[in-house]
PyMOL Python script that loads the backbone (N, CA, C, O; Angstrom):
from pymol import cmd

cmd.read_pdbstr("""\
ATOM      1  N   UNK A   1      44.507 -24.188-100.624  1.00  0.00           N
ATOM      2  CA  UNK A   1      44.749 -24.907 -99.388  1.00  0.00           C
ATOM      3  C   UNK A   1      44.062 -26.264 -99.457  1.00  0.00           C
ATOM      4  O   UNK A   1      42.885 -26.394 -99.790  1.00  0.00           O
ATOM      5  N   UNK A   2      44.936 -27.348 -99.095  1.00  0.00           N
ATOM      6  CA  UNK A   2      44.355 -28.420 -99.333  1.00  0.00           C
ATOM      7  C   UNK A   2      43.307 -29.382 -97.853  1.00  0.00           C
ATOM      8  O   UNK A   2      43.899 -29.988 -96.960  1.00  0.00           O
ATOM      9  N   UNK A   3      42.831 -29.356 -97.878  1.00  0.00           N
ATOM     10  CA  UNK A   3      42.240 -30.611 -97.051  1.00  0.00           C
ATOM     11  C   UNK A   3      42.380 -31.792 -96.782  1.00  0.00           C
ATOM     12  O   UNK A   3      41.704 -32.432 -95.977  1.00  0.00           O
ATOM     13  N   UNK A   4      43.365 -32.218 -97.505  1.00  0.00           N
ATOM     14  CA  UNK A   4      43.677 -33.677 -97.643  1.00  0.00           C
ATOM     15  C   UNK A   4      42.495 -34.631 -97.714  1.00  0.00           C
ATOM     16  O   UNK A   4      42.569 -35.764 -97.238  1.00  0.00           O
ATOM     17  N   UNK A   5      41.186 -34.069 -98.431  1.00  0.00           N
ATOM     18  CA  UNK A   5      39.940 -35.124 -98.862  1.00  0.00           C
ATOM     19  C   UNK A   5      40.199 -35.472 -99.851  1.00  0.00           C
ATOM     20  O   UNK A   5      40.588 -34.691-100.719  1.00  0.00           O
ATOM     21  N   UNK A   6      40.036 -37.075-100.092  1.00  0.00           N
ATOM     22  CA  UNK A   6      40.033 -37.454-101.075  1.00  0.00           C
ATOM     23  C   UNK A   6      38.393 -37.800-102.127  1.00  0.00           C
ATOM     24  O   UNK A   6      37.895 -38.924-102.063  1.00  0.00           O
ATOM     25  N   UNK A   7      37.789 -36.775-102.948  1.00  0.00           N
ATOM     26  CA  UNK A   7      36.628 -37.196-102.870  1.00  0.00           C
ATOM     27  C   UNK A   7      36.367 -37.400-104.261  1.00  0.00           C
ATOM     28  O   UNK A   7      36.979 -36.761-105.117  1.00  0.00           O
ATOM     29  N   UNK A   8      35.525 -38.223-104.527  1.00  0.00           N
ATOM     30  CA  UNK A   8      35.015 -38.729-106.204  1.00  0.00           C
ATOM     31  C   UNK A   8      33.796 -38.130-106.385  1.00  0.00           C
ATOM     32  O   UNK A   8      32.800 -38.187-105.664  1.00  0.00           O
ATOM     33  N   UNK A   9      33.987 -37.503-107.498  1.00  0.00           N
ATOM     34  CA  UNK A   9      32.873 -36.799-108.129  1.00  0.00           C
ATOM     35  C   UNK A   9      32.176 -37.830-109.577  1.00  0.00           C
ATOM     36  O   UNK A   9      32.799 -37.915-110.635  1.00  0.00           O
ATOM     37  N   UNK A  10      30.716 -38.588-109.333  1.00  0.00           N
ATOM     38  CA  UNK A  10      30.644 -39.291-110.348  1.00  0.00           C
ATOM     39  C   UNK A  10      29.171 -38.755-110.988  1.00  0.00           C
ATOM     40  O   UNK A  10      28.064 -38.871-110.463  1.00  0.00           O
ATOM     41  N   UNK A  11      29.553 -38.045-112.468  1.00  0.00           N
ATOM     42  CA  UNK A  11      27.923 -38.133-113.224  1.00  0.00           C
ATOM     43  C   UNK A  11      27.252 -39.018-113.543  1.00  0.00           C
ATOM     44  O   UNK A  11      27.362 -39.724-114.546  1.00  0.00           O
ATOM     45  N   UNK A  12      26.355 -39.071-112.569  1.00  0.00           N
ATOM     46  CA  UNK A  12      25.172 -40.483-113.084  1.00  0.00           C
ATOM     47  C   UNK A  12      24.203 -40.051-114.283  1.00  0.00           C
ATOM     48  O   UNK A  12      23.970 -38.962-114.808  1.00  0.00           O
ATOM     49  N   UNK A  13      23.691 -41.465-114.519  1.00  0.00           N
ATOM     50  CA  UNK A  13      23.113 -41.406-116.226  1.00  0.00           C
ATOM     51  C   UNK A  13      21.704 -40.470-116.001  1.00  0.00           C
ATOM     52  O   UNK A  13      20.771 -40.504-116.804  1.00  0.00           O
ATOM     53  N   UNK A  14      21.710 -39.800-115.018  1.00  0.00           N
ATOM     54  CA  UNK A  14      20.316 -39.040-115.140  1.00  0.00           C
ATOM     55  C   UNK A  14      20.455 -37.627-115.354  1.00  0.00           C
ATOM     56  O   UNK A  14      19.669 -36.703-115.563  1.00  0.00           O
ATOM     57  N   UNK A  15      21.794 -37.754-115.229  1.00  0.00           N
ATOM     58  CA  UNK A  15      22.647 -36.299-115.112  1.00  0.00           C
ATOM     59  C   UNK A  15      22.956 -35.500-113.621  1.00  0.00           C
ATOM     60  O   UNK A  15      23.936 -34.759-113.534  1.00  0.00           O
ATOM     61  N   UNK A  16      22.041 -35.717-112.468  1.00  0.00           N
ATOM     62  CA  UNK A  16      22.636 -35.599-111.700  1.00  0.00           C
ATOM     63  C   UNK A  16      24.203 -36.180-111.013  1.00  0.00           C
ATOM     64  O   UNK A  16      24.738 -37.116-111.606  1.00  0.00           O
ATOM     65  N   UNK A  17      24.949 -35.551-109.669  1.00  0.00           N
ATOM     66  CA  UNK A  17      25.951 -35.516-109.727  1.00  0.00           C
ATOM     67  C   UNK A  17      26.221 -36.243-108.446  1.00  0.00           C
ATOM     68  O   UNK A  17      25.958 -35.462-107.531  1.00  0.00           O
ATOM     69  N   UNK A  18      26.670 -37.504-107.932  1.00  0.00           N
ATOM     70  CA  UNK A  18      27.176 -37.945-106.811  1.00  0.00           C
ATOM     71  C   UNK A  18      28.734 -37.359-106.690  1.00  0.00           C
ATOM     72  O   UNK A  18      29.579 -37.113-107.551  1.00  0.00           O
ATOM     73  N   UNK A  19      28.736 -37.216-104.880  1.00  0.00           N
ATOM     74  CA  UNK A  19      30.183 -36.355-104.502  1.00  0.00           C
ATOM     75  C   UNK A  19      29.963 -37.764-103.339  1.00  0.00           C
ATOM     76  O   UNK A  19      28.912 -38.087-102.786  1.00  0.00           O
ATOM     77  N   UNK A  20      31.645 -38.580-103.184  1.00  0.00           N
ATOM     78  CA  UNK A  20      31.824 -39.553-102.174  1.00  0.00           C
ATOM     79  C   UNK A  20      33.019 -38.826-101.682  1.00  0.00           C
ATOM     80  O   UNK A  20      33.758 -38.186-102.430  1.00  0.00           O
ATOM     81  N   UNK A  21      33.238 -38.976-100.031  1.00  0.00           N
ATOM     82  CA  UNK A  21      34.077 -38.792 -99.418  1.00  0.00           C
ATOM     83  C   UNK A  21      34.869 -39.897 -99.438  1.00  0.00           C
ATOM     84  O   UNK A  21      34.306 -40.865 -98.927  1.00  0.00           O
ATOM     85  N   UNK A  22      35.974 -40.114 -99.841  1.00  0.00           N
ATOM     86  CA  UNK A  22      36.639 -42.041 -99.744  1.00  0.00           C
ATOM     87  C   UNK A  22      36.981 -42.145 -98.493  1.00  0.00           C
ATOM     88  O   UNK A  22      37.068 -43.330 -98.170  1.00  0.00           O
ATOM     89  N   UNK A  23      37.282 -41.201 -97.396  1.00  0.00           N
ATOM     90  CA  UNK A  23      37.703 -41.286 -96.311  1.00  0.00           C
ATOM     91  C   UNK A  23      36.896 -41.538 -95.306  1.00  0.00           C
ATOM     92  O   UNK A  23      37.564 -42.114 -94.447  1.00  0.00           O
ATOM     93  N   UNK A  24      35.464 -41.366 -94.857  1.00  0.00           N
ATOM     94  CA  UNK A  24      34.468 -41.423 -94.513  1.00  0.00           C
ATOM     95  C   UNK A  24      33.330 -42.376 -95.138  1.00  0.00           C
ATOM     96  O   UNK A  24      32.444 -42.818 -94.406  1.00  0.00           O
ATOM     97  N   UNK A  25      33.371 -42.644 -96.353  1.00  0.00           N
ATOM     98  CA  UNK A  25      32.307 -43.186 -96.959  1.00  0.00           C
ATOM     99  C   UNK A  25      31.112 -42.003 -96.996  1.00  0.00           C
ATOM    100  O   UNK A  25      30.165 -42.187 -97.760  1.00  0.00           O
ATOM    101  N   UNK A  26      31.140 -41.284 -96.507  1.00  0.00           N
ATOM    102  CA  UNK A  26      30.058 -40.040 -96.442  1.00  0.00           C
ATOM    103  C   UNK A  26      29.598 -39.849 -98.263  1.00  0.00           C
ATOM    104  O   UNK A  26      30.600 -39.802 -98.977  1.00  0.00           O
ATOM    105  N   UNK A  27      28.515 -39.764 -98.876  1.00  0.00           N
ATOM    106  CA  UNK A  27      27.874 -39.542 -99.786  1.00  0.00           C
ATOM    107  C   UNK A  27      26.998 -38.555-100.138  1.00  0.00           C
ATOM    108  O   UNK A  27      26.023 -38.675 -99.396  1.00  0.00           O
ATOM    109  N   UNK A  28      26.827 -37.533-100.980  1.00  0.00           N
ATOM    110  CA  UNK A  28      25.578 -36.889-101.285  1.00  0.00           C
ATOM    111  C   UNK A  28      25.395 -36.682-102.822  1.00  0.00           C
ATOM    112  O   UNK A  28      26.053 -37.345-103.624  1.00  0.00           O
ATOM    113  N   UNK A  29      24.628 -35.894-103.149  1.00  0.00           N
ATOM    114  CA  UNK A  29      24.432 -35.507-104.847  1.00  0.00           C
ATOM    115  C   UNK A  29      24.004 -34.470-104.998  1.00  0.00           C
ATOM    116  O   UNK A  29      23.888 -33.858-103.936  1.00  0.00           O
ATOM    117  N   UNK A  30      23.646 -33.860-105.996  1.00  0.00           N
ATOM    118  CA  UNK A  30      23.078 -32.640-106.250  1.00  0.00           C
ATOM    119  C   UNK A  30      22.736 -32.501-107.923  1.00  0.00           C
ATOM    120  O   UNK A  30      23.155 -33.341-108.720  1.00  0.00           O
ATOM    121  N   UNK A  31      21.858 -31.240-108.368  1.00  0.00           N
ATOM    122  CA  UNK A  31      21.851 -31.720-109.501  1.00  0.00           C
ATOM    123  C   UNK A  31      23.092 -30.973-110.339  1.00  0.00           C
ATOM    124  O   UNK A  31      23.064 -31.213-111.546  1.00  0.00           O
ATOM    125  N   UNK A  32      24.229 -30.061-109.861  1.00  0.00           N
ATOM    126  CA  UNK A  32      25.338 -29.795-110.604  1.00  0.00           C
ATOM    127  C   UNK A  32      26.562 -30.287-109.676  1.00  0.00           C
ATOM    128  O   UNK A  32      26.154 -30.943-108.718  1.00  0.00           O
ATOM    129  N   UNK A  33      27.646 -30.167-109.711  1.00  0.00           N
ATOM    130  CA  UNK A  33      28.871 -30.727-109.214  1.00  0.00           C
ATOM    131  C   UNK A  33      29.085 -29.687-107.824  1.00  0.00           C
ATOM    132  O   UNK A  33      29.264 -29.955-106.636  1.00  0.00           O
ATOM    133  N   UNK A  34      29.019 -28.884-108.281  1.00  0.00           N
ATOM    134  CA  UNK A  34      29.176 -27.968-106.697  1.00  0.00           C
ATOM    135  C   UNK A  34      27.520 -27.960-105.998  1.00  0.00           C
ATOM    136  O   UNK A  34      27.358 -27.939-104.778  1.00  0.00           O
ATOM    137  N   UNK A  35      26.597 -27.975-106.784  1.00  0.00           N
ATOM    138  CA  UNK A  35      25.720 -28.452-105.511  1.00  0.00           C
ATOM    139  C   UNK A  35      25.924 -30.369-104.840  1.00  0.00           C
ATOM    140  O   UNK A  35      25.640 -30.897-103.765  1.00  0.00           O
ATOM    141  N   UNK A  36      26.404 -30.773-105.841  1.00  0.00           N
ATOM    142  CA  UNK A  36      26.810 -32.600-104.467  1.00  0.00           C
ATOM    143  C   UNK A  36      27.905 -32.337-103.990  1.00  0.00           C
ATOM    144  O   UNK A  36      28.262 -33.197-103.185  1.00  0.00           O
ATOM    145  N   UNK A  37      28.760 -31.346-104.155  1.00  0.00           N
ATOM    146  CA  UNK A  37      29.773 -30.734-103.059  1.00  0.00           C
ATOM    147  C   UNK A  37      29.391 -29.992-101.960  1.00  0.00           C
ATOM    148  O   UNK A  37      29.664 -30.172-100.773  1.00  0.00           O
ATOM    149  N   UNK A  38      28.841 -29.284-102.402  1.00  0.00           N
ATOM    150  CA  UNK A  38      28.309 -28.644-100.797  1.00  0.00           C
ATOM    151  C   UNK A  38      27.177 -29.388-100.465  1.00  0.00           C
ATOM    152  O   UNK A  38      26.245 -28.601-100.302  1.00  0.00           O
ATOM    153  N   UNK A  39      26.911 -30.273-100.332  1.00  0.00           N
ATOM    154  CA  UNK A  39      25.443 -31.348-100.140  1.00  0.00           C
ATOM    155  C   UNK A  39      26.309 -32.353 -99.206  1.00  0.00           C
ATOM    156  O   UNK A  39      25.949 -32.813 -98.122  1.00  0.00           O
ATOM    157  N   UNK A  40      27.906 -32.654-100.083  1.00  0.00           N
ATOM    158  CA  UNK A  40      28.521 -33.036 -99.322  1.00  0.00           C
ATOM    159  C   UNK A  40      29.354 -32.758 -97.905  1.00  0.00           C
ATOM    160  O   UNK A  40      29.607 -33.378 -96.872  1.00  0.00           O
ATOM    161  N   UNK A  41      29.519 -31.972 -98.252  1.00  0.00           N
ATOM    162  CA  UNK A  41      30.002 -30.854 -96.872  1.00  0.00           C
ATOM    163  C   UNK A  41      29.189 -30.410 -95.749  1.00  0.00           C
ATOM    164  O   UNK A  41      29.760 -30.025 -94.729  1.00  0.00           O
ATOM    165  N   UNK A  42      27.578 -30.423 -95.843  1.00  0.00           N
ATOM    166  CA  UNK A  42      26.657 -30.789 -95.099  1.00  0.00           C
ATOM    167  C   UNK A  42      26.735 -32.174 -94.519  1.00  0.00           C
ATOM    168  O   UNK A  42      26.637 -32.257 -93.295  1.00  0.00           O
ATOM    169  N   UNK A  43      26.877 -33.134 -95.133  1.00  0.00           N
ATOM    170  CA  UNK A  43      26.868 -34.710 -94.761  1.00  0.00           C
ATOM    171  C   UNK A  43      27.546 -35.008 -94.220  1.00  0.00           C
ATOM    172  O   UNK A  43      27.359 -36.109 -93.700  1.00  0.00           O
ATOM    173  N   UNK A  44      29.135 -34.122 -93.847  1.00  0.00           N
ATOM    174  CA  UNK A  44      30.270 -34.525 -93.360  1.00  0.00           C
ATOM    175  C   UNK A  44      30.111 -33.996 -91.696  1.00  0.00           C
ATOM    176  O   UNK A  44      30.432 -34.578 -90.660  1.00  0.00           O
ATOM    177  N   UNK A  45      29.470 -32.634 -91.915  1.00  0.00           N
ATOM    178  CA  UNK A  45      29.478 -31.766 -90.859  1.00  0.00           C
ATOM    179  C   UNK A  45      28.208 -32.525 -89.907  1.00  0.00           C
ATOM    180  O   UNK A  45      28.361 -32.782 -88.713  1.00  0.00           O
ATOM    181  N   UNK A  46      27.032 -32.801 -90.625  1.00  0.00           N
ATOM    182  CA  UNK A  46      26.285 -33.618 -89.953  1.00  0.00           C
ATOM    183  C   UNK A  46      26.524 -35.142 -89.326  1.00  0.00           C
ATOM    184  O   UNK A  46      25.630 -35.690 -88.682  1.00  0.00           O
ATOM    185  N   UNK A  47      27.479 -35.613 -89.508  1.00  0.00           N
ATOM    186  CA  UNK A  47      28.034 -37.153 -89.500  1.00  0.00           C
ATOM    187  C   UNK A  47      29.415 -36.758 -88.131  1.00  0.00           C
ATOM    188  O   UNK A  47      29.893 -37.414 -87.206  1.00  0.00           O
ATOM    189  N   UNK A  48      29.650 -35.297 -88.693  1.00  0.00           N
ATOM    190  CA  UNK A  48      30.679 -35.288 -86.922  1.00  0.00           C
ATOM    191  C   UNK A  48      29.980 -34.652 -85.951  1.00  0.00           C
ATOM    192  O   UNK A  48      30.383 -34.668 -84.788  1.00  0.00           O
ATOM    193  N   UNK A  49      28.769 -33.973 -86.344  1.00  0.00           N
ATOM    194  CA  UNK A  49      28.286 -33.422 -85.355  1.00  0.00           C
ATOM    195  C   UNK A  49      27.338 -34.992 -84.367  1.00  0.00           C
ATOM    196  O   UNK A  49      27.250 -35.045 -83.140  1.00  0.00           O
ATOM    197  N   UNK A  50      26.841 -35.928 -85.222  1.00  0.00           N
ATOM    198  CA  UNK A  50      26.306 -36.721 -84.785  1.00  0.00           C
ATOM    199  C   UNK A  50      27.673 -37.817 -83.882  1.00  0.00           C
ATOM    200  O   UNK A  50      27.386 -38.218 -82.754  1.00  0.00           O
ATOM    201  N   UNK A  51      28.942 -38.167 -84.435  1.00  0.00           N
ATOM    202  CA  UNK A  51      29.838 -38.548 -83.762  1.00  0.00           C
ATOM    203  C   UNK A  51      29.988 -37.628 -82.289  1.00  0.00           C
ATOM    204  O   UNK A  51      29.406 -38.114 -81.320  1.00  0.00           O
ATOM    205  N   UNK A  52      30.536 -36.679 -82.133  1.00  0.00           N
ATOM    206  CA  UNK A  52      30.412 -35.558 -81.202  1.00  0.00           C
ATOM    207  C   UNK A  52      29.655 -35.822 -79.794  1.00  0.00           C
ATOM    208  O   UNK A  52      30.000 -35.960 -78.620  1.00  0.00           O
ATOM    209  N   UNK A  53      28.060 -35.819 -80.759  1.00  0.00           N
ATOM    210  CA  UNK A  53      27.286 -36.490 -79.479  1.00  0.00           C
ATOM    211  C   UNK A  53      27.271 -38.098 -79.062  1.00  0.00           C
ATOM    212  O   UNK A  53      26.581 -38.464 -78.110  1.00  0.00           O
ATOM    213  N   UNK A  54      27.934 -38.877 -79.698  1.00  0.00           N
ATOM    214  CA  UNK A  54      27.965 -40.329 -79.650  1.00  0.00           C
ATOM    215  C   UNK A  54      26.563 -40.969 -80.146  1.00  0.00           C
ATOM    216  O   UNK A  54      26.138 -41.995 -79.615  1.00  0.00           O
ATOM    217  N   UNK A  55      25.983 -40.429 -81.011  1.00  0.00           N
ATOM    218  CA  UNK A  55      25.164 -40.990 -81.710  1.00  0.00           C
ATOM    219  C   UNK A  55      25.582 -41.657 -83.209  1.00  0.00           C
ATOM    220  O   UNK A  55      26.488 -41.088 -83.817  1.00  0.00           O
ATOM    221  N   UNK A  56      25.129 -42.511 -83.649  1.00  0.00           N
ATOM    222  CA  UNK A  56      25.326 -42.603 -84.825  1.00  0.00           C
ATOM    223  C   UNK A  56      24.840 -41.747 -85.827  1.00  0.00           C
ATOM    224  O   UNK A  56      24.077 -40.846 -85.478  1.00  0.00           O
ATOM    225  N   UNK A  57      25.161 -41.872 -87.062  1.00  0.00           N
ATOM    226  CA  UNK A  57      25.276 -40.678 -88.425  1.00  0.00           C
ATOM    227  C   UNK A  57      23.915 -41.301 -88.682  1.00  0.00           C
ATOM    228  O   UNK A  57      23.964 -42.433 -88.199  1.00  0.00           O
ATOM    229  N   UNK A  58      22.760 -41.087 -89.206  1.00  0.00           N
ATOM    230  CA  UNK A  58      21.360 -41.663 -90.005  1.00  0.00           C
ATOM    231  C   UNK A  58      22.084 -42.886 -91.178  1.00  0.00           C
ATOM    232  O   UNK A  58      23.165 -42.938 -91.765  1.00  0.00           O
ATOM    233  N   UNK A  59      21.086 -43.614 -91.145  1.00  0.00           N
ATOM    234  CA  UNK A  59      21.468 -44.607 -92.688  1.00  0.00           C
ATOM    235  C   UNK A  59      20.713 -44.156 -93.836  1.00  0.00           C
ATOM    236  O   UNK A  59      19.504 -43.948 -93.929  1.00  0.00           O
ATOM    237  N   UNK A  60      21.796 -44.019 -94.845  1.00  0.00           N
ATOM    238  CA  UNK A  60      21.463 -43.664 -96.311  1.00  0.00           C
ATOM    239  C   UNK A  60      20.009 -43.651 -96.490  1.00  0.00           C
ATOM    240  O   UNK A  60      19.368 -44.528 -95.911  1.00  0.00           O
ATOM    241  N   UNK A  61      19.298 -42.654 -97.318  1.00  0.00           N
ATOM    242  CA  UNK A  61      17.745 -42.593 -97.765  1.00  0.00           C
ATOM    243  C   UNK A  61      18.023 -42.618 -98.805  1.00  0.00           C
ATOM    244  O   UNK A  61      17.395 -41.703 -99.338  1.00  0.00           O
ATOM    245  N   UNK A  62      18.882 -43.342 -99.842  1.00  0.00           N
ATOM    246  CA  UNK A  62      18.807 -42.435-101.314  1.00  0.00           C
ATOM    247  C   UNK A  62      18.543 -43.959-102.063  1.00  0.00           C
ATOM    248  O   UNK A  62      19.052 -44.901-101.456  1.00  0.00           O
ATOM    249  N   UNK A  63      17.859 -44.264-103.218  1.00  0.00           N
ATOM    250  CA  UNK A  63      18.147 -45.124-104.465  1.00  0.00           C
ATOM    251  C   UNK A  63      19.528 -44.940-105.102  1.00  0.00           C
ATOM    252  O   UNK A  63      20.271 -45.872-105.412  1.00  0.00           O
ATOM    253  N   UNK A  64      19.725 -43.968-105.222  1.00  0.00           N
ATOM    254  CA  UNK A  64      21.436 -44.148-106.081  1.00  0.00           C
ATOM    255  C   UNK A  64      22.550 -44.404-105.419  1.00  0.00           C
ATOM    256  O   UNK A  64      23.631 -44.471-106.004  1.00  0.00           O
ATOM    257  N   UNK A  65      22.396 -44.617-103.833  1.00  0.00           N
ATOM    258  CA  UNK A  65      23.908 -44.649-102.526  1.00  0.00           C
ATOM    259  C   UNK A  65      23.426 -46.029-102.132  1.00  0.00           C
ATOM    260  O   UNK A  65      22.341 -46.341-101.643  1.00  0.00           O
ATOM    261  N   UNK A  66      24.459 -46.790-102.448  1.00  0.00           N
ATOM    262  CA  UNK A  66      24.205 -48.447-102.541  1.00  0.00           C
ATOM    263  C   UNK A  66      25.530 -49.106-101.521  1.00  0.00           C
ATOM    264  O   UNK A  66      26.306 -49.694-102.274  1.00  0.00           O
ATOM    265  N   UNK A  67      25.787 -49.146-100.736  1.00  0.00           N
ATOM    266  CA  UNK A  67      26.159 -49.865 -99.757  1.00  0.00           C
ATOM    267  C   UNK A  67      26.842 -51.189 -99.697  1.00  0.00           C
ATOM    268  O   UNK A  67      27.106 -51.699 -98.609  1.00  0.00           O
TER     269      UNK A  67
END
""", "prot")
cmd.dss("prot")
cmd.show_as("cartoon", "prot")
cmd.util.cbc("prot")
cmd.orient("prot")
């Protein structure tokens, strides 16, 4: 079943794993591919739950999510 997300999975040179939502800009990582997938799926759920309440989503904490 599809979701219609379009998301990029990129291995950075440290070996950990960035997961981008292209539709959201939403970002996370992890250190294997399904952990920055579900890292991501946290980020998404946290970013509508913060829409929801009309707050904004937090701004990026990371060195490797560059803006």
């Amino acid at each position: 079943m599809s979701t219609g997300r379009e998301i990029r999975l990129i291995e950075e040179d440290d070996g950990w794993w960035s997961a981008v939502d292209e539709g959201t800009g939403v970002a996370s990582q992890g250190e294997t591919r399904e952990e920055a997938l579900e890292n991501l799926d946290e980020a998404l759920s946290a970013t509508a739950e913060a829409e929801d309440a009309g707050t904004s989503a937090p701004e990026p904490d990371a060195p490797w999510f560059e803006s």
